[in-house]
N, C-alpha and C positions, 0 to 999 in steps of 0.2 A: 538909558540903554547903553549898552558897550557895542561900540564899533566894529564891526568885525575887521581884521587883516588878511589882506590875501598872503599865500604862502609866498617864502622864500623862494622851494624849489618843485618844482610838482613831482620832480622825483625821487623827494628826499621830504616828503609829508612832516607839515608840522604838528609838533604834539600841545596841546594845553594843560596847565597845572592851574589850578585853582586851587589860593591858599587862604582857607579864612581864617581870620586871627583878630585877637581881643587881649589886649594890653599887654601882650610880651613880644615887645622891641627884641628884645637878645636872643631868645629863639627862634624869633621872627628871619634874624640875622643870620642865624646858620641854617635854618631853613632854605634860604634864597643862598647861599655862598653852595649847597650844596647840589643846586639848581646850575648855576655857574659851571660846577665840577663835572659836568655831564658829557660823556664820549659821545654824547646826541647831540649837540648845537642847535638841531633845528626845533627850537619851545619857545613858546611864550605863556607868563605867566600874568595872571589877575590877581591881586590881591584885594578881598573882600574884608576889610575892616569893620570892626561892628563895634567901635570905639570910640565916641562924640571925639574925645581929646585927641586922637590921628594918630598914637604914639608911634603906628607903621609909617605914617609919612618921611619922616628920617631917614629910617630905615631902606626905605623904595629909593629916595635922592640919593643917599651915601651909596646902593648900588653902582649908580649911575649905567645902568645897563636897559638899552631902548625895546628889549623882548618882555620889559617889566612894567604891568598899567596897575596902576595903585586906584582903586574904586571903592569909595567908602561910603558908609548907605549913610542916608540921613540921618537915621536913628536908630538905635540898638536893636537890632530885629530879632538878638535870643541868641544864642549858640548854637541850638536843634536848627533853627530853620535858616542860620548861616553856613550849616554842612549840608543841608539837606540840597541849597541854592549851589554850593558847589560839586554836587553830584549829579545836577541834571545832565541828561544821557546826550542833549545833540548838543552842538559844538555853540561857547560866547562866543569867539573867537576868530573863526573860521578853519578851526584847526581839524585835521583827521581825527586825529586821538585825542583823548582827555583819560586825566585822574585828578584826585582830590591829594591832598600835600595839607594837613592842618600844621599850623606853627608853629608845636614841638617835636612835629618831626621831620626827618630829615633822609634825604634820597644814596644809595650806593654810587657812584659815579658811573655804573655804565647799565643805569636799574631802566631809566628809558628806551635804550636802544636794546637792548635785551626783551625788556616786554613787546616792541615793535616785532622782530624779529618771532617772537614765540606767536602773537596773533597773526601773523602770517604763515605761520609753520603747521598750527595747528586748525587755520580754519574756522576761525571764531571770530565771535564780535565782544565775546569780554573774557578777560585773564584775573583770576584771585592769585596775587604773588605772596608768597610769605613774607613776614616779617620777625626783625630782631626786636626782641622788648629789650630795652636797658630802661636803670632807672633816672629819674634828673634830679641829682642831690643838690643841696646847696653850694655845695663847692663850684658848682657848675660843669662839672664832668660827670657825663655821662657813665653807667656803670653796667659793665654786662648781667642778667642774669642766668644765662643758657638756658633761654626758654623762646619761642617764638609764635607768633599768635595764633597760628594752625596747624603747624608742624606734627601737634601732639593729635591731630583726627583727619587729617585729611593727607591723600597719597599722591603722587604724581597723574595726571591725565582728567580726562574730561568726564565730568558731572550734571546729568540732565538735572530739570529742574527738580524733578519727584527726589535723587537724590540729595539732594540739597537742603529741601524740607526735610527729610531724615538726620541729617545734619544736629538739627534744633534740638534732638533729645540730648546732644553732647553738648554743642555748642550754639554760638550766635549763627552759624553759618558764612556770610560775607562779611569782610571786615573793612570799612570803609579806606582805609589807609593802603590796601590790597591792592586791589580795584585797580583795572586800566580797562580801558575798551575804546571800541572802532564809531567814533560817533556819527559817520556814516551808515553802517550798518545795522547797528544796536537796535532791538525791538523790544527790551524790557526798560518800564520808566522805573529808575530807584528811588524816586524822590516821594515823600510821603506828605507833601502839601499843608492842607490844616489839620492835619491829624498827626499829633507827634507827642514825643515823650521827652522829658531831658536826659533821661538814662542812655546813654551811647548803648545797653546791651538791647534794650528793645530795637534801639533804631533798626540796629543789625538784623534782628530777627525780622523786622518788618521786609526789610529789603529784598531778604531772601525770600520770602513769600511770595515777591513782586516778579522774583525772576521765573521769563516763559522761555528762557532758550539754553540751550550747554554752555559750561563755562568750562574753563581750562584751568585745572590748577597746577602752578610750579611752585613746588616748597623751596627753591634757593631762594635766599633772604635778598629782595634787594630794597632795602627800605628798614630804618629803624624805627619803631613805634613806643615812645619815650613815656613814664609810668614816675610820679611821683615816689621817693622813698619813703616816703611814708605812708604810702597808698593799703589801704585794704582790702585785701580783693575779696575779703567774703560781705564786706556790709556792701561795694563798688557802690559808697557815694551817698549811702544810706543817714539819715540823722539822727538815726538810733543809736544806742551806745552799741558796742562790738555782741556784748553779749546773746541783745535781742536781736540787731538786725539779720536780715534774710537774704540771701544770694538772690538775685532775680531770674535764676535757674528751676529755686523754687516755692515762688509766691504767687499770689493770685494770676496776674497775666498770664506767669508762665503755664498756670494749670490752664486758663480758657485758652491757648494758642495748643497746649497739644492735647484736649480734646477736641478741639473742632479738629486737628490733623487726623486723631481716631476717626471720626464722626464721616471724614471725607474719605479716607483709604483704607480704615479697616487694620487688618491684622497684614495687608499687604506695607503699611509703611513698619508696624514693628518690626515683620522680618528682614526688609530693608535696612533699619537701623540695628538690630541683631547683627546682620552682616557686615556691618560696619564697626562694630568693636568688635568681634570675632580676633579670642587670642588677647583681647586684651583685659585683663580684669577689673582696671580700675574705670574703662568703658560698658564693663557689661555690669557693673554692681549701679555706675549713675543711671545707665539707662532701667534699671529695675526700680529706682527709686524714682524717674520720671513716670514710670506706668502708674506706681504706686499715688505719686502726684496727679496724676488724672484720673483717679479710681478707677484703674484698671487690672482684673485680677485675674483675668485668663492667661498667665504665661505661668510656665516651671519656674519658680521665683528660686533661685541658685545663691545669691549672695546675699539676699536680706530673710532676716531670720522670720520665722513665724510670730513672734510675741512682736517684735517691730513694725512688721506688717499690718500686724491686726490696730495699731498704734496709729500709725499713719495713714493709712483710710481712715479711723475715725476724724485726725488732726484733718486731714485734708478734706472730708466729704462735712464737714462742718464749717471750713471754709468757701467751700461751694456752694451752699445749700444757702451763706448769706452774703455769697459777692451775687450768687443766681448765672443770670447770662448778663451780664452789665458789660461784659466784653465783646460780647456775640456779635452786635450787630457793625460795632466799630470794625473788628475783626471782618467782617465780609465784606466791608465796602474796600479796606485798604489791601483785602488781600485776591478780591474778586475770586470769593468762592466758588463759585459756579464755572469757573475753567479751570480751576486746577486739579479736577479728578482728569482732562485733558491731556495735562503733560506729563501726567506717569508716565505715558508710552512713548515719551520721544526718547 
């Protein structure tokens, strides 16, 4: 167990970062240097190692900085359920705030004291902040892409939980490296326990399923979220060659996650999620091809053609008819079905 520390100041609340990392010392390195750079002072950080060899142990000493406790599990306990451990919602620590900081990425200098400020401003117990994707090439410099992880769906201000589930016909919804909240306050657990994926884009969508309360989103970037250059983002991780693999936007989970969302809300989350790429074309053509993904054919279908259509309900309702409900019941236990036709209305 980790010890908790009383704060510094009680009126200058401390924040926790939880950084888990697995054999990369050097990003590990600027990860924490940029934890340092912070116009917040008052943090302390854990790092969760999931690496027999310690190669963070170095790393933690060469700091030499006493806000920093190097914790490292006995044994490899996975990747999934080493972030999953640094997302639990109350505080290791004894800290006010937490977020999650994984190893290749790296904090804006005043991204803490900014998000403290905006959950105070707006009255919340958790903030989705944006972030900057760059990529990490060999060189070891970081490279912009002018793209950022939400930027592209989601708009300044607060987001019940129903909209958030709307979210999932675009994207992942919460992005773990986002993420800050009040872990005093917080009523939704994001942590997904024995039920987990290795796919970072389920994790996401599971999360958001989890959440019962408003969140607050700011698109200024304070946070970089760092992407291999040679990443793919249509296979994301897939072991198929480029050609067959599948986006996991639209493969079997993603179809039993947004029909059970039909199944739960009806034609009220599609025009939810309509209003939400409203004006944007390359949001309202994915979202018809998400309906289409969950054999859904009651809307004015606008961007996908009629011969494709008829294509893709065949492709997809023959994937359904032999994945069945195999997702169902997993699906309800992690996402407690039965209250979420509840949170529409908050």
């Amino acid at each position: 167990m980790i010890q908790k520390i009383r704060a510094y100041d009680e009126n200058r609340p401390e924040c926790e970062v939880r950084i888990p990392t697995y054999k990369r010392p050097e990003t590990l390195r600027r990860t924490i240097e940029s934890l340092q750079q912070q116009t917040y002072p008052f943090w302390k950080a854990v790092i969760l190692d999931n690496s027999s060899e310690q190669e963070a142990k170095s790393i933690v000493t060469a700091a030499n900085d006493d806000r920093i406790i190097y914790q490292p599990h006995p044994k490899n306990i996975g990747g999934a359920k080493n972030i999953d451990l640094s997302l639990q919602p109350k505080s290791m620590l004894g800290c006010k705030y937490a977020c999650a900081l994984e190893d290749d990425n790296y904090l804006y200098p005043a991204s803490i004291e900014e998000n403290i400020e905006t959950l105070k401003r707006e009255n919340v117990s958790i903030l989705l902040r944006n972030q900057e994707i760059r990529t990490d090439s060999k060189d070891g410099i970081p490279k912009a892409t002018g793209d950022t992880t939400r930027g592209q769906w989601f708009k300044k201000g607060t987001y019940s939980p129903f909209d958030l589930y709307a979210m999932i016909f675009f994207c992942e919804g919460l992005s773990n490296g986002g993420l800050f909240w009040d872990t005093e306050t917080i009523k939704t657990n994001f942590t997904l326990g024995d039920f987990y994926v290795q796919d970072g884009w389920y994790q996401e969508i599971f999360r958001s399923l989890r959440v019962t309360e408003p969140i607050f989103f700011d698109p200024r970037v304070g946070s970089v979220y760092t992407i291999l250059e040679d990443y793919k983002s249509a296979s994301r991780g897939s072991n198929l060659p480029a050609l067959f693999s599948t986006h996991p936007r639209y493969n079997r989970m993603a179809q039993a996650i947004l029909r059970l969302l039909i199944k739960v809300y009806g034609e009220e989350i599609i025009e939810r999620a309509k209003a939400i790429a409203a004006g944007n074309e390359e949001n309202l053509r994915t979202l018809e091809y998400q309906l289409l993904n969950a054999i859904y054919t009651k809307y004015p279908f606008q961007y996908v053609s009629m011969p494709e259509r008829v294509l893709l309900i065949f492709k997809h309702s023959v994937r359904n008819f032999y994945s069945g409900n195999s997702f169902e019941e997993a699906l309800k236990s992690l996402t407690h079905l039965e209250s979420m036709k509840k949170t529409s209305s908050m």
